[in-house]
PDB file with one MODEL, atoms N, CA, C and O in Angstrom:
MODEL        1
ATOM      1  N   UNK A   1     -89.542 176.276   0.474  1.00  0.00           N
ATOM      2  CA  UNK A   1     -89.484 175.900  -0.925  1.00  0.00           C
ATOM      3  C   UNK A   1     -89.233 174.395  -1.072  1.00  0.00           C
ATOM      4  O   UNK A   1     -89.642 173.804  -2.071  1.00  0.00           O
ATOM      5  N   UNK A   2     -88.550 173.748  -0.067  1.00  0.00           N
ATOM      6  CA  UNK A   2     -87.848 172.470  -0.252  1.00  0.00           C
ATOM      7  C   UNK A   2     -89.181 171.606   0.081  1.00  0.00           C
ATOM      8  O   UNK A   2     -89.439 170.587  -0.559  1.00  0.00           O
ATOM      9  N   UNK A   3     -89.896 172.021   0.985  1.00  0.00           N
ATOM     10  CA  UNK A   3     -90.808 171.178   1.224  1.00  0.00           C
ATOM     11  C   UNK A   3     -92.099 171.085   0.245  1.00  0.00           C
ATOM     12  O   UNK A   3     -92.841 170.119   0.068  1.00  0.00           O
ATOM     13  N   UNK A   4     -92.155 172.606  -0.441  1.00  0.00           N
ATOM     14  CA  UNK A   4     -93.181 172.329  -1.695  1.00  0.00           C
ATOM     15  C   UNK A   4     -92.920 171.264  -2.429  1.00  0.00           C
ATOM     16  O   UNK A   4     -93.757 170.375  -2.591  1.00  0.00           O
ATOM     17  N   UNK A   5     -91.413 171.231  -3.093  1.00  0.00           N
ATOM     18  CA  UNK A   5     -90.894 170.044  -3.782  1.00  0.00           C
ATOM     19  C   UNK A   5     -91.327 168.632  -3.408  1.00  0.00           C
ATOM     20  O   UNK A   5     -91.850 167.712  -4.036  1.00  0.00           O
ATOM     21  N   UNK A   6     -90.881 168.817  -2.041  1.00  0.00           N
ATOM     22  CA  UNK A   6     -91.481 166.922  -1.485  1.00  0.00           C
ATOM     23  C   UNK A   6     -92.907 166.652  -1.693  1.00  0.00           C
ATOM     24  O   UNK A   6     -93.508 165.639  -2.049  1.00  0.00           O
ATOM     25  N   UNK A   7     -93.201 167.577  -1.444  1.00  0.00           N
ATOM     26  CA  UNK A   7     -95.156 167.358  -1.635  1.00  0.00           C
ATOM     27  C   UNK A   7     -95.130 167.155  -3.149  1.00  0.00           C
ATOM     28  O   UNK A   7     -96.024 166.370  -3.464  1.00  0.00           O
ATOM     29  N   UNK A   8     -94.622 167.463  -3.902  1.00  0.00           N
ATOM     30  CA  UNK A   8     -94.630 166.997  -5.667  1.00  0.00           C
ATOM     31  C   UNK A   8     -93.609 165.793  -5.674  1.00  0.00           C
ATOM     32  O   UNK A   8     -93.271 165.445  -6.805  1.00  0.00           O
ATOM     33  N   UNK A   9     -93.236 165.322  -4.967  1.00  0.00           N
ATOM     34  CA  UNK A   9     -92.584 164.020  -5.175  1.00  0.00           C
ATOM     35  C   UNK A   9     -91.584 163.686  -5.780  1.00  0.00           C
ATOM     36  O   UNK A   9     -91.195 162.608  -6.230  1.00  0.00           O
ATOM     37  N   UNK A  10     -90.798 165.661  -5.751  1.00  0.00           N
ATOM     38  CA  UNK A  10     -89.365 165.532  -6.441  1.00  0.00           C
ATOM     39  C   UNK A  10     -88.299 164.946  -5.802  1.00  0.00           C
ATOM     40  O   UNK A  10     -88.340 164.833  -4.577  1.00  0.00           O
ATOM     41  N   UNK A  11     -87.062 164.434  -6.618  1.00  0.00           N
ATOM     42  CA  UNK A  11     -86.604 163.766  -5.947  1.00  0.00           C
ATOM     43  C   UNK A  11     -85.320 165.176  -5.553  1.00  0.00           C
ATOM     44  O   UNK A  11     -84.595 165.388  -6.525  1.00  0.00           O
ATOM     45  N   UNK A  12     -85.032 166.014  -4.401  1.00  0.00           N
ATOM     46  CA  UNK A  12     -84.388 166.722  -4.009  1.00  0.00           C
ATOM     47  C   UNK A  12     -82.746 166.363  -3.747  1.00  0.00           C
ATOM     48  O   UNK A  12     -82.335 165.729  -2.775  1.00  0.00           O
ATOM     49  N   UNK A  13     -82.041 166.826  -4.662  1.00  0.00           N
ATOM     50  CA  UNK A  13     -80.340 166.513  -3.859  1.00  0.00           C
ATOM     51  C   UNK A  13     -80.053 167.902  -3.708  1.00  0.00           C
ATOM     52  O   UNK A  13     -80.478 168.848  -4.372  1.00  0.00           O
ATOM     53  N   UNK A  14     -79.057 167.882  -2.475  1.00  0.00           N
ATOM     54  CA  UNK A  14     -78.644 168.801  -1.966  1.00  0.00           C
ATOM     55  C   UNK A  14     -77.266 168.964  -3.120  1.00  0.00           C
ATOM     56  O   UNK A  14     -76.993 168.258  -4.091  1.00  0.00           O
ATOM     57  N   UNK A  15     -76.311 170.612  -2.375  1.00  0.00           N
ATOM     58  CA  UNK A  15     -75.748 170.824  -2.857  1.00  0.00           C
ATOM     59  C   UNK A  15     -74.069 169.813  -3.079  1.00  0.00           C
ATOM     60  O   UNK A  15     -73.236 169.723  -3.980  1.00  0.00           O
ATOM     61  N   UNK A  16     -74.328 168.893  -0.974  1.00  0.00           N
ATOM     62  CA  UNK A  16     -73.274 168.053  -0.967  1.00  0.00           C
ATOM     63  C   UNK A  16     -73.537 166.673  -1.612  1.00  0.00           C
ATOM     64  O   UNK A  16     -72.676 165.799  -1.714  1.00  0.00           O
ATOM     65  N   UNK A  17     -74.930 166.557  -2.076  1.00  0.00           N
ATOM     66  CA  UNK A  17     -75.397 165.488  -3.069  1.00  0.00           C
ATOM     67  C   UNK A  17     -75.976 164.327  -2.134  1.00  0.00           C
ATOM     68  O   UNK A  17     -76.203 163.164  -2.469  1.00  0.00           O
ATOM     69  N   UNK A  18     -76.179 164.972  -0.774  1.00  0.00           N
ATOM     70  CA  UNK A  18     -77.055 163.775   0.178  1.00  0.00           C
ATOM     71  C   UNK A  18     -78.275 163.993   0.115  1.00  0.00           C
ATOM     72  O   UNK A  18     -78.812 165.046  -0.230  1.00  0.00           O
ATOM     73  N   UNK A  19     -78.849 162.869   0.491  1.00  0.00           N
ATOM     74  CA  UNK A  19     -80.385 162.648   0.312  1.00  0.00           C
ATOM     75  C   UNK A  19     -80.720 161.473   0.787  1.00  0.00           C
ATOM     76  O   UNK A  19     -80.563 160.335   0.343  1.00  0.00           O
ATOM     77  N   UNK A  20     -81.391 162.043   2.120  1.00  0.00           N
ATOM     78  CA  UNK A  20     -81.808 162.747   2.562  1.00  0.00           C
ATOM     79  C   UNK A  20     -80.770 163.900   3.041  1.00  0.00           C
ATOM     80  O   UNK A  20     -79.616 163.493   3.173  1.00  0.00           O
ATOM     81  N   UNK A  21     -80.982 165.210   3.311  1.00  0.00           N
ATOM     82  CA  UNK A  21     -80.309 166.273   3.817  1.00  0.00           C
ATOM     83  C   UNK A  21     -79.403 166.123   4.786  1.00  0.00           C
ATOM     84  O   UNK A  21     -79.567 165.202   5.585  1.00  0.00           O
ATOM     85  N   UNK A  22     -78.537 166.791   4.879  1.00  0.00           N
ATOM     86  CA  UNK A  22     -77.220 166.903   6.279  1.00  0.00           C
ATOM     87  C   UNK A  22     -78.122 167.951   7.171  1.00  0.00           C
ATOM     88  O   UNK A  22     -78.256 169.058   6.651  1.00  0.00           O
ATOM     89  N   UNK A  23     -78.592 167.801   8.110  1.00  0.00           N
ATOM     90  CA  UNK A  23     -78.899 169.291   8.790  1.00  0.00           C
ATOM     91  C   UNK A  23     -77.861 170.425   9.085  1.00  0.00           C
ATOM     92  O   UNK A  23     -76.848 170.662   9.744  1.00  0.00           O
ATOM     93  N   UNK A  24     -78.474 170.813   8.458  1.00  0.00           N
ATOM     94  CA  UNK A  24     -77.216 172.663   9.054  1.00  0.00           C
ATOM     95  C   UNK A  24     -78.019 173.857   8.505  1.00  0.00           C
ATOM     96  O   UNK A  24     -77.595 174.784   7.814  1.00  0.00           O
ATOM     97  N   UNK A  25     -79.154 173.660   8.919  1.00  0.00           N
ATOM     98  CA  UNK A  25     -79.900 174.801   8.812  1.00  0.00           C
ATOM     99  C   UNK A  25     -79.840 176.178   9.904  1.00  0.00           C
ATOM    100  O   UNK A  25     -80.205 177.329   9.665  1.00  0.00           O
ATOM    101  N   UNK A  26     -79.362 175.726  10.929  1.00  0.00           N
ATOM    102  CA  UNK A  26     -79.010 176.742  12.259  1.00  0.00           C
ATOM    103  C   UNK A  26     -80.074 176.940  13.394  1.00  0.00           C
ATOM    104  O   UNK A  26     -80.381 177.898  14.103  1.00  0.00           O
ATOM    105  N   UNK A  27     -80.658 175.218  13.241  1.00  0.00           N
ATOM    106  CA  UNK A  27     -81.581 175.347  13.960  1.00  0.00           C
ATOM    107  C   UNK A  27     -80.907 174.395  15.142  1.00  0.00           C
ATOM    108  O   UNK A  27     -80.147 173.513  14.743  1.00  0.00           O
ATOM    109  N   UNK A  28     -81.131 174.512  16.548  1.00  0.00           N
ATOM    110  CA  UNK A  28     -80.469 173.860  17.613  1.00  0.00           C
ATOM    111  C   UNK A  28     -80.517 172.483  17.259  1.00  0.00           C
ATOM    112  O   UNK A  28     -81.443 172.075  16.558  1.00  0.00           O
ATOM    113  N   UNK A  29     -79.801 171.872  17.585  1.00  0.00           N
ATOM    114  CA  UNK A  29     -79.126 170.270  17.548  1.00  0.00           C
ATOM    115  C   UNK A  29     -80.274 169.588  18.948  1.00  0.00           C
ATOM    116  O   UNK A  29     -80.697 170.225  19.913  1.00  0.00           O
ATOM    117  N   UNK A  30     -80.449 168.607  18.716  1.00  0.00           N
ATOM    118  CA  UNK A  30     -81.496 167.917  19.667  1.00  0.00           C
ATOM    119  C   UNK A  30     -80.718 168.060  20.796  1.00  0.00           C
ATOM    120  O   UNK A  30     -81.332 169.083  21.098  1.00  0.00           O
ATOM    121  N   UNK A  31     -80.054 167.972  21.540  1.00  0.00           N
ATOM    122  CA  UNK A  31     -78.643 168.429  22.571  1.00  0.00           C
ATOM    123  C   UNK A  31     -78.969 169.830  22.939  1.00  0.00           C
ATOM    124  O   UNK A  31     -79.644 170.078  23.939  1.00  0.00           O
ATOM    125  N   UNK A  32     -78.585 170.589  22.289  1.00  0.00           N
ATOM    126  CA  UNK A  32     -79.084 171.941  22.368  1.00  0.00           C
ATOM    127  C   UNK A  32     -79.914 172.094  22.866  1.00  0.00           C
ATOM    128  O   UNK A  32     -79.816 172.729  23.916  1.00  0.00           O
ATOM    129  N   UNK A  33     -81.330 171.586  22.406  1.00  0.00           N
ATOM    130  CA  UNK A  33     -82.404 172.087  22.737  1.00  0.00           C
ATOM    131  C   UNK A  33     -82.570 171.636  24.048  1.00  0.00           C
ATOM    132  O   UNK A  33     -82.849 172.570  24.800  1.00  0.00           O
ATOM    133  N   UNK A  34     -82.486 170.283  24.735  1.00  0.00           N
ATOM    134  CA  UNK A  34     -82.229 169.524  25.888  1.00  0.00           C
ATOM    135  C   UNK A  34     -81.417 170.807  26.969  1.00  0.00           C
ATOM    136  O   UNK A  34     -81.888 171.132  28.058  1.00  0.00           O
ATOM    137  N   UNK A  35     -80.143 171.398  26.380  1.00  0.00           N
ATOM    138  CA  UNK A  35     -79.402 172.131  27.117  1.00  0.00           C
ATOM    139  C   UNK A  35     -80.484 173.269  27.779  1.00  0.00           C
ATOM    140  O   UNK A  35     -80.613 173.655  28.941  1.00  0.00           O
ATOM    141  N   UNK A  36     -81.037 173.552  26.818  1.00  0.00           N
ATOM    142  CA  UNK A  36     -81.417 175.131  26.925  1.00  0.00           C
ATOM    143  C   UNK A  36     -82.592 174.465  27.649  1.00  0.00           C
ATOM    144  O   UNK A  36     -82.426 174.803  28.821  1.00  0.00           O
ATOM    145  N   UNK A  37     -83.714 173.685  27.582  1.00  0.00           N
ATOM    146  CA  UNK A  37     -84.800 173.736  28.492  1.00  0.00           C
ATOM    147  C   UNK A  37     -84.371 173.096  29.739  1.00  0.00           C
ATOM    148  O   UNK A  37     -85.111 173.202  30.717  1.00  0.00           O
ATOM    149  N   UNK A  38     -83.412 172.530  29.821  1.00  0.00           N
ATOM    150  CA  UNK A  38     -82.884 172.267  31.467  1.00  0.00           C
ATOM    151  C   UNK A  38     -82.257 173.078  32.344  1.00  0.00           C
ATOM    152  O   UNK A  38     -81.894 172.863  33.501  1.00  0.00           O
ATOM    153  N   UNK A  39     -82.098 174.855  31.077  1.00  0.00           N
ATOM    154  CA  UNK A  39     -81.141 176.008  31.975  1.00  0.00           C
ATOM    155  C   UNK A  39     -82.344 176.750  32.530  1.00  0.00           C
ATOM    156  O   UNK A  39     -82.428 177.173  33.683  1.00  0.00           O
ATOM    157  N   UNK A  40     -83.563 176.897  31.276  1.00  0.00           N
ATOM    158  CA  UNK A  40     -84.478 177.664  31.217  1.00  0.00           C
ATOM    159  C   UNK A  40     -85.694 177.517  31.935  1.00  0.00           C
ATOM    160  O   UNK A  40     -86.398 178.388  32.447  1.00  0.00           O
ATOM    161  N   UNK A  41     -85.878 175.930  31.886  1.00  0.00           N
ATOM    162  CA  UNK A  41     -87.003 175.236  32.545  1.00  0.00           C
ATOM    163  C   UNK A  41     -88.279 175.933  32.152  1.00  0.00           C
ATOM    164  O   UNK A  41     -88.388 176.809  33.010  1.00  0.00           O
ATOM    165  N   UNK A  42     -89.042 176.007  31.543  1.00  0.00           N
ATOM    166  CA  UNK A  42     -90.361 176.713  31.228  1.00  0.00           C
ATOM    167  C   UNK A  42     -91.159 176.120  31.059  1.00  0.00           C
ATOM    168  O   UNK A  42     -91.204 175.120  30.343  1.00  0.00           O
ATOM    169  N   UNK A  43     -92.210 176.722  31.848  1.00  0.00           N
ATOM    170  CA  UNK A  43     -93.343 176.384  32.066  1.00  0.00           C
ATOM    171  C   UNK A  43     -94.497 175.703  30.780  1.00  0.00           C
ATOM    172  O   UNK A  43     -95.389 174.962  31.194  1.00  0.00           O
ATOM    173  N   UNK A  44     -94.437 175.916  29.682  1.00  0.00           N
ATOM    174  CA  UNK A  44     -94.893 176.052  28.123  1.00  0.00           C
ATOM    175  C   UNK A  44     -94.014 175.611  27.342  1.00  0.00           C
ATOM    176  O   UNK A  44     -92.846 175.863  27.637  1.00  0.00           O
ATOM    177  N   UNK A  45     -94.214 175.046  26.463  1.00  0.00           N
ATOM    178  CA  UNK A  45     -93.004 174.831  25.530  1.00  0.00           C
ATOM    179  C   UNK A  45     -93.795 174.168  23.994  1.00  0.00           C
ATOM    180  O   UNK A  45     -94.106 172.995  23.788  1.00  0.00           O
ATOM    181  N   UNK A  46     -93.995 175.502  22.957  1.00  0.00           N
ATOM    182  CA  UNK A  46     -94.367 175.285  22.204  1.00  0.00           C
ATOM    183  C   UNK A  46     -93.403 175.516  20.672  1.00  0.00           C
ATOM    184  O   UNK A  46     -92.889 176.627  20.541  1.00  0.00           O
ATOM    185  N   UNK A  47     -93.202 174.594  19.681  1.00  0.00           N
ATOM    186  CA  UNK A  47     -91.999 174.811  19.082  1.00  0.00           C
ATOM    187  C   UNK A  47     -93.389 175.295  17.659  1.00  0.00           C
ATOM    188  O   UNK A  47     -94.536 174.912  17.428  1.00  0.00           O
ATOM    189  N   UNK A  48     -92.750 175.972  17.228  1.00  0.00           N
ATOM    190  CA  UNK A  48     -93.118 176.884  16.067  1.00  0.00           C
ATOM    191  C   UNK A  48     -92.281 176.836  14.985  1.00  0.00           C
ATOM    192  O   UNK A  48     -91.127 176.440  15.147  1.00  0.00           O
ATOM    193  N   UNK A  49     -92.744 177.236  13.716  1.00  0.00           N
ATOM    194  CA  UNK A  49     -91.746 177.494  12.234  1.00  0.00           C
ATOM    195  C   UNK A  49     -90.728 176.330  12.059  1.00  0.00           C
ATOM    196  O   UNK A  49     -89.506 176.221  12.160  1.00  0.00           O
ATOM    197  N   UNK A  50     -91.545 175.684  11.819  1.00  0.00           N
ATOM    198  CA  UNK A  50     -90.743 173.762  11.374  1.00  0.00           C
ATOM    199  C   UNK A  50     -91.856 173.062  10.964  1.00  0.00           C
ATOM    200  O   UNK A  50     -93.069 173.035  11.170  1.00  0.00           O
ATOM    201  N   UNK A  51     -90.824 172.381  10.163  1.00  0.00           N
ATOM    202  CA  UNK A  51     -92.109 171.425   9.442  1.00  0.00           C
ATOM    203  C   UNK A  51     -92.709 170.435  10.539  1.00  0.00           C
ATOM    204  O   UNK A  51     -92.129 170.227  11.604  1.00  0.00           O
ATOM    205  N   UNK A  52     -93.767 169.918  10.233  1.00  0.00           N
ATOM    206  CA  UNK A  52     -94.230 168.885  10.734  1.00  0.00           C
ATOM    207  C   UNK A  52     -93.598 168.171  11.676  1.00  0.00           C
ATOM    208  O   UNK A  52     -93.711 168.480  12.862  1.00  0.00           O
ATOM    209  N   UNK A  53     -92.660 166.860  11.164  1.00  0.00           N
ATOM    210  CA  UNK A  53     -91.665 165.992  11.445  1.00  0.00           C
ATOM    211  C   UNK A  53     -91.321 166.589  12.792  1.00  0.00           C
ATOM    212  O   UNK A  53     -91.928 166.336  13.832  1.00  0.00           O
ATOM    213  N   UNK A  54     -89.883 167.727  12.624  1.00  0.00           N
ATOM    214  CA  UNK A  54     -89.429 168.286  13.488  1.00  0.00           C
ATOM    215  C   UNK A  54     -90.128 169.178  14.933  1.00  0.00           C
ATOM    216  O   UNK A  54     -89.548 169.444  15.986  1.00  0.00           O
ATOM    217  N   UNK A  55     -91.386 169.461  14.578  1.00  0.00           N
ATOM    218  CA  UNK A  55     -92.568 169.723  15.940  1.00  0.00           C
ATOM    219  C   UNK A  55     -92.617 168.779  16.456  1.00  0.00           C
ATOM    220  O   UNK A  55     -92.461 168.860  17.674  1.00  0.00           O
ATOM    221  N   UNK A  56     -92.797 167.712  16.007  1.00  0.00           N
ATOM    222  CA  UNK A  56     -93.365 166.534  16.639  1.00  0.00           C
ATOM    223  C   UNK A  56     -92.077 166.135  17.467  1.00  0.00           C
ATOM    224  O   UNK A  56     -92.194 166.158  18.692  1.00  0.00           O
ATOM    225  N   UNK A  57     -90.602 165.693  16.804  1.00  0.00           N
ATOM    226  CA  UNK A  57     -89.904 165.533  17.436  1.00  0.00           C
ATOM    227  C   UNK A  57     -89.367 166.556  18.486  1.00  0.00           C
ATOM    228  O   UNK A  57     -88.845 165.946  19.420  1.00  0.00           O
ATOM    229  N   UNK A  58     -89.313 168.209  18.673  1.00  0.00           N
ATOM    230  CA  UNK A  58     -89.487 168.596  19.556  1.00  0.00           C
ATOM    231  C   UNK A  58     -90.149 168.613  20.651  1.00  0.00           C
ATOM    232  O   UNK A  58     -89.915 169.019  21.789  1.00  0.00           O
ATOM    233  N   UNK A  59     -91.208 167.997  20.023  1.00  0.00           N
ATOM    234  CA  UNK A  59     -92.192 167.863  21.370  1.00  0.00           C
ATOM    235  C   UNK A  59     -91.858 166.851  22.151  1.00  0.00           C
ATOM    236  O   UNK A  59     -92.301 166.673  23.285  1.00  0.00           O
ATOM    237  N   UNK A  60     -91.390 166.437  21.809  1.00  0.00           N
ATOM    238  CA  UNK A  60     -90.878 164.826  22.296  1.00  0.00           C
ATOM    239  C   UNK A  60     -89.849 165.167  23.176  1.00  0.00           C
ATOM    240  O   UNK A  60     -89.761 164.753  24.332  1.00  0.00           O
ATOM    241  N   UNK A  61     -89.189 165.812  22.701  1.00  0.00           N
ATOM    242  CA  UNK A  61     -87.931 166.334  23.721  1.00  0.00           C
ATOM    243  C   UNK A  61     -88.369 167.284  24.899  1.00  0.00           C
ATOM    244  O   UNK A  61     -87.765 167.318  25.971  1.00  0.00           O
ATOM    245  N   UNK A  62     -89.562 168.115  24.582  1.00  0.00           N
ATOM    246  CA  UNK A  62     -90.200 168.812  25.418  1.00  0.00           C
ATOM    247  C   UNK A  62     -90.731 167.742  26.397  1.00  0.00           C
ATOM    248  O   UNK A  62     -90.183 167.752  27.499  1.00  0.00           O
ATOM    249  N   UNK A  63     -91.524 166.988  26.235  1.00  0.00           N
ATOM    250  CA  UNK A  63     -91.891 165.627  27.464  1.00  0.00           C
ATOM    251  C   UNK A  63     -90.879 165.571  28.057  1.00  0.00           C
ATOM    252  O   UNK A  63     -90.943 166.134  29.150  1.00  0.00           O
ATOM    253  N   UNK A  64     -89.813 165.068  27.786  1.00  0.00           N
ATOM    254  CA  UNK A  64     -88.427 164.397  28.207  1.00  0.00           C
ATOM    255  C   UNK A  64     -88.086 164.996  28.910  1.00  0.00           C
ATOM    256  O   UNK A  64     -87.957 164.360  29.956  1.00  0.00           O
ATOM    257  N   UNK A  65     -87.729 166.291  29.035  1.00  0.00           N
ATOM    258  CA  UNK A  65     -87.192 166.853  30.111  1.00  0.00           C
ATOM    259  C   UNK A  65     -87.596 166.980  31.237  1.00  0.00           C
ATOM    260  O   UNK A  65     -86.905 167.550  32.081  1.00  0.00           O
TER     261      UNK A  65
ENDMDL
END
């Protein structure tokens, strides 16, 4: 829903009134994710159900490791 908004060029405040957003959606912390593909090591690593932005920067972390 939040991202329909941006595509209309609303200006979105959160409920703690930041803007841009605090993350705490419950999605792993860039750390996290680092943790888990250095326990898991896998072969593939395709990040799914995120906007844009955040694929891209996963992927990035996916190289990295």
């Amino acid at each position: 829903m939040i991202d329909h908004l941006f595509r209309r060029e609303a200006d979105v405040i959160y409920d703690d009134g930041s803007n841009p957003p605090v993350h705490v959606s419950g999605h792993a912390s860039q750390e996290e994710q680092k943790l888990i593909m250095n326990l898991v090591k896998p072969k593939f690593f395709i990040p799914i159900h995120r906007r844009i932005p955040a694929v891209a920067h996963s992927a990035e972390i996916g190289r990295d490791r």
